[in-house]
Backbone as a ProteinNet text record, in pm:
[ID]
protein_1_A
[PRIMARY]
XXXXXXXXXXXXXXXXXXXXXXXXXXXXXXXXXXXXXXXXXXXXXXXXXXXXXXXXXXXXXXXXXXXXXXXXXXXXXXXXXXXXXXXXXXXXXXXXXXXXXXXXXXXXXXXXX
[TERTIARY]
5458.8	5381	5398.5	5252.9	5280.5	5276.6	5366.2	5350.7	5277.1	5266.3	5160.7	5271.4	5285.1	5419.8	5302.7	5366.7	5407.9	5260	5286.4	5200.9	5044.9	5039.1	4910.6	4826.9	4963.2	4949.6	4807.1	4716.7	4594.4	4533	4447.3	4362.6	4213.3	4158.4	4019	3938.7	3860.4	3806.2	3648.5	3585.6	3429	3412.3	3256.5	3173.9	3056.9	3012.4	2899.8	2778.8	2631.5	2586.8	2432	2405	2271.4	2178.3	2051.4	1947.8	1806.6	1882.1	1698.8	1784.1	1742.2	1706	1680.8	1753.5	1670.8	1553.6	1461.2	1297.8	1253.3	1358.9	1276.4	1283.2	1242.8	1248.1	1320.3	1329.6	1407.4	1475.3	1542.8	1690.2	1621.9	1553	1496.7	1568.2	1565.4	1630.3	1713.2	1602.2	1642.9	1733.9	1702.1	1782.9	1976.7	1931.5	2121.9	2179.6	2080.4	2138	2183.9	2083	2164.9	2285.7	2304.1	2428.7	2574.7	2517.1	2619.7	2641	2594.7	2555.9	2643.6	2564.4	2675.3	2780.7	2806.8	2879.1	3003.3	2970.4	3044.4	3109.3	3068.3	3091.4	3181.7	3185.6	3264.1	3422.1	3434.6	3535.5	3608.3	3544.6	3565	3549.3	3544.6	3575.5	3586.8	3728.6	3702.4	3611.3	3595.3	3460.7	3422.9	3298.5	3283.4	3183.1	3203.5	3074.7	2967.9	2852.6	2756.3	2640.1	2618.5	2548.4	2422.8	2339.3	2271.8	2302.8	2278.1	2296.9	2212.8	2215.6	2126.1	2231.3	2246	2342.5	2273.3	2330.9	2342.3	2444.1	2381.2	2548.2	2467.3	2589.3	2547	2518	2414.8	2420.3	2479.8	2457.9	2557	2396.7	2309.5	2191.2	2243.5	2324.3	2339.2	2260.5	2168.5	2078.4	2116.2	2100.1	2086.7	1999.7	2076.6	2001.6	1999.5	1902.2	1902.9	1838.6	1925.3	1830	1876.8	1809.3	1856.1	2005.2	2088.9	2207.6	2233.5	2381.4	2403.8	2556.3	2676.3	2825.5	2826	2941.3	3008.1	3171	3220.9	3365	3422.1	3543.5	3629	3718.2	3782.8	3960.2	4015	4144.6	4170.6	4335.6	4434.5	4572.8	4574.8	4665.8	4713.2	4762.9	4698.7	4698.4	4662.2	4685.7	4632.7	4513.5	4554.9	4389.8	4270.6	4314.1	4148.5	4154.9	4247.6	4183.8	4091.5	4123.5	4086.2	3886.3	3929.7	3794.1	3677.6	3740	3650.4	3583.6	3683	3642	3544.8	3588.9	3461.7	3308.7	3340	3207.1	3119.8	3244.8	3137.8	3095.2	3168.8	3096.2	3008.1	2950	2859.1	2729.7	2760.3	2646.4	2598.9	2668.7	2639.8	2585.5	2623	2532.8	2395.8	2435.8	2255.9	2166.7	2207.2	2082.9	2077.2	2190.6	2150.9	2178.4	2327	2397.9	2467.9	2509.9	2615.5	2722.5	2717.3	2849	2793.6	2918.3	2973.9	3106.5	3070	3166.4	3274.4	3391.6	3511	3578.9	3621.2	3720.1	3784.2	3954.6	4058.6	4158.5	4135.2	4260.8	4366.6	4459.8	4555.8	4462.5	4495.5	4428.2	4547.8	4540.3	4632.9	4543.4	4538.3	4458.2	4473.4	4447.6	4496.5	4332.4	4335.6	4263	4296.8
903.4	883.4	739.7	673.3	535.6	517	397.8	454.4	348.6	340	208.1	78.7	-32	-125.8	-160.6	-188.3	-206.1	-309.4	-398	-552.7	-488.1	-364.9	-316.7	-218.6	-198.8	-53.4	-111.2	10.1	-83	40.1	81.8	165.8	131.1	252.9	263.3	346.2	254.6	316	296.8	448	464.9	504.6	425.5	425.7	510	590.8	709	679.3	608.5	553.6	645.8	728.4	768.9	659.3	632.5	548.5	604.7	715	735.6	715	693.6	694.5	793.1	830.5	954.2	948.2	1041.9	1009.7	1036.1	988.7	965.5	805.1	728.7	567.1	542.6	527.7	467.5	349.2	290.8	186.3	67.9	27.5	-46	-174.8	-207	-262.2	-366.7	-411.6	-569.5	-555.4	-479.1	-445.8	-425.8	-280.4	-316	-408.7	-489	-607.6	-725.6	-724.7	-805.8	-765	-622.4	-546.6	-577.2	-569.6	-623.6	-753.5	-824.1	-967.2	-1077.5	-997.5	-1038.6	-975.6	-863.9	-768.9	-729.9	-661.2	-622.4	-772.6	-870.8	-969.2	-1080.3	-1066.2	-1183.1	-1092.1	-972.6	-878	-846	-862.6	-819.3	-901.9	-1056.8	-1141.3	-1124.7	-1078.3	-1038.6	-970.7	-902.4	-826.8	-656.7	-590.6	-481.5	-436.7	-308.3	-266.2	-124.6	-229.1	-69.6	-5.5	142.5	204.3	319.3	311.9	417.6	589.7	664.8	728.4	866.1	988.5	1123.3	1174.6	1194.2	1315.1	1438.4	1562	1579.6	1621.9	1659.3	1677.8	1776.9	1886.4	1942.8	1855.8	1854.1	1784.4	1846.9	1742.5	1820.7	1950.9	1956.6	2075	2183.9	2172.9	2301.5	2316.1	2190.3	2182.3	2094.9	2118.5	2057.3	1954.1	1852	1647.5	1605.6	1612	1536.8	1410.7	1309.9	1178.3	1088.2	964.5	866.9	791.4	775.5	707.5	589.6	535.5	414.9	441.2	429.4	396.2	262.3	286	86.6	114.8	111.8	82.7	-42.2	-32.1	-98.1	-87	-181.6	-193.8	-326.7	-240.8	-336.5	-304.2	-396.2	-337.4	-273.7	-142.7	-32.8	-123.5	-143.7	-264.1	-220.2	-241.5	-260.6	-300.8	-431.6	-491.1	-475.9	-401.7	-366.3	-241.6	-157.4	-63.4	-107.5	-213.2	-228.9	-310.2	-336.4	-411.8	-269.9	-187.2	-103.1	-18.9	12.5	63.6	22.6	-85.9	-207.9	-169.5	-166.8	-166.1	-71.9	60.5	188.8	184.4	132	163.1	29.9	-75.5	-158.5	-46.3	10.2	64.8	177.5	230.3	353.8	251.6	243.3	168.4	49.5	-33.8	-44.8	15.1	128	215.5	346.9	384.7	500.3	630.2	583.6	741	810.2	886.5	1030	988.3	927.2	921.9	837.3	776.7	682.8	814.5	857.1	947	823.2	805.9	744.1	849.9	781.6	891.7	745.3	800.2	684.1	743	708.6	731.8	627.1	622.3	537.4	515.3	394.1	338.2	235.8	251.6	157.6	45.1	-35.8	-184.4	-284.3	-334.8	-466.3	-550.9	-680	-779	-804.1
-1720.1	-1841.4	-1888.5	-1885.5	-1946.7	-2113.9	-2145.6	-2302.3	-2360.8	-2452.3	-2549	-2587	-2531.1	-2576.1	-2765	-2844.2	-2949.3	-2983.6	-2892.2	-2907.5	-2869	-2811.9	-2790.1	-2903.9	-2943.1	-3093.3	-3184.9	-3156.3	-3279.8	-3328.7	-3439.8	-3506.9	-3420.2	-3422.6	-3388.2	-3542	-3567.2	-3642.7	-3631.8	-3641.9	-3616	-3754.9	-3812	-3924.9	-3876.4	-3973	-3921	-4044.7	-4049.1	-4126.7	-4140.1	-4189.2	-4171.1	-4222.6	-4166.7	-4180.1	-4255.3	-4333.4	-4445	-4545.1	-4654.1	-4800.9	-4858.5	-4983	-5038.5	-5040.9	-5028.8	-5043.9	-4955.5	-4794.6	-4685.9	-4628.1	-4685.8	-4626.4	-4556.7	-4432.1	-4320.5	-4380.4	-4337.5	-4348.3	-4177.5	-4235.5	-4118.6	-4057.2	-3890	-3838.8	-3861.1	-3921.2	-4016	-4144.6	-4202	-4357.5	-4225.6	-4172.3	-4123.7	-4017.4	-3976.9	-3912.2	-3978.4	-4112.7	-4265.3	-4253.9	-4300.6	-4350.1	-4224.4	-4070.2	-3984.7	-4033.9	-4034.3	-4020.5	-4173.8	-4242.8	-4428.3	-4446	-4385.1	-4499.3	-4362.8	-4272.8	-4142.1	-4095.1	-4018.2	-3943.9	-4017.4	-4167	-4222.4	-4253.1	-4221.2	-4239.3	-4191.8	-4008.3	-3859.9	-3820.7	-3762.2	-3715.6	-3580.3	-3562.5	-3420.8	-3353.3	-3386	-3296.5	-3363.9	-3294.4	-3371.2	-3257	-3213.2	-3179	-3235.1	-3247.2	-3314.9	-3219.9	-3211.3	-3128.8	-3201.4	-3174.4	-3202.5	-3188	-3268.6	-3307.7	-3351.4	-3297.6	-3405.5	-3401	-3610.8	-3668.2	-3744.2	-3804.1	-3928.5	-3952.8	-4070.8	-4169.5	-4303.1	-4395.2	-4468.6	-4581.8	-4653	-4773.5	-4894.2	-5016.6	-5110.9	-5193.4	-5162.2	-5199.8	-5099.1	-5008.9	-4912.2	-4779.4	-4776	-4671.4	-4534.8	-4417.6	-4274	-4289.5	-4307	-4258.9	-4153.3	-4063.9	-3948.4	-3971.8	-3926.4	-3919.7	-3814.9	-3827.2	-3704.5	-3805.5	-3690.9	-3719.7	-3658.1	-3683.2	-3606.4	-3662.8	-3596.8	-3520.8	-3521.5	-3579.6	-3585.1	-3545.4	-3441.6	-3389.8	-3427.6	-3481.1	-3550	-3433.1	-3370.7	-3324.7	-3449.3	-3505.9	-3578.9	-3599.7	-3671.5	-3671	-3789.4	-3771	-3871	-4011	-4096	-4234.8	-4353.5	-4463.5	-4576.3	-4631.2	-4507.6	-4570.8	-4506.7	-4365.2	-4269	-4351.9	-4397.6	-4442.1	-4590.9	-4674.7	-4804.8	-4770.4	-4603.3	-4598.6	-4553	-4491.9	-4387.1	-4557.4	-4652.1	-4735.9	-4865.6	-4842.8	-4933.9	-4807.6	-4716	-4573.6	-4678.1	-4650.5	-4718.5	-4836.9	-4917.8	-5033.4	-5084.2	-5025.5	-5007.3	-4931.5	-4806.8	-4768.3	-4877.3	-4917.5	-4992	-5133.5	-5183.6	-5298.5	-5244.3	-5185.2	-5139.5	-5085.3	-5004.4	-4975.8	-4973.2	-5106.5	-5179.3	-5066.2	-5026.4	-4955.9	-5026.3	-4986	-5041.3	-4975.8	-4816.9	-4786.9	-4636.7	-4609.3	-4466.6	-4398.1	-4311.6	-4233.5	-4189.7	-4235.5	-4163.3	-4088	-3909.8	-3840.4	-3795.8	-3768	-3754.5	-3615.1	-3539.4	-3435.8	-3354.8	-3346.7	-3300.1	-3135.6	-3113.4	-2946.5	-2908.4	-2774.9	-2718.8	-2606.6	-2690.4	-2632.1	-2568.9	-2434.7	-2367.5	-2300.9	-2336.9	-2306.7	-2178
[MASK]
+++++++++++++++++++++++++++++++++++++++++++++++++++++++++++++++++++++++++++++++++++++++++++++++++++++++++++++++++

């Protein structure tokens, strides 16, 4: 069994972003490539990768949301302050385009360049 040396120890963290609007209005390409671009990229520096995406999820009416999504992977070190940035992420997305919620999931990864 190989183990993780120390200097490799890092957090993975995936962002889960639905792309409608209440109403309906899509979250169009350009609006979250701003949002990578201003808000993601001056935070994450090092790097980030985002993927397309179909979720749903229960809403808070009790109803099944399917919509188009998009995943943003975070590798970053177990911190204070990636956590104080990833959480500024969400609640920037959620107030400009009017979500209920950013799904955060966090698992330990063992990383080498």
């Amino acid at each position: 069994v190989q183990t993780c040396k120390a200097e490799n120890q890092m957090q993975q963290t995936t962002l889960y972003y639905g792309l409608t609007r209440q109403g309906g209005k899509v979250i169009t390409a350009q609006e979250w490539q701003q949002y990578v671009d201003n808000d993601v990229t001056p935070r994450f520096r090092d790097g980030l990768t985002a993927y397309d995406a179909q979720g749903q999820w229960l809403n808070s009416n009790g109803k099944v949301s399917k919509e188009p999504s998009k995943a943003l992977m975070l590798i970053h070190s177990v911190d204070a302050q990636s956590d104080t940035k990833i959480d500024a992420l969400r609640d920037i997305y959620k107030s400009r385009f009017a979500q209920e919620s950013v799904m955060r999931v966090d698992q330990p990864v063992c990383v080498q360049f």
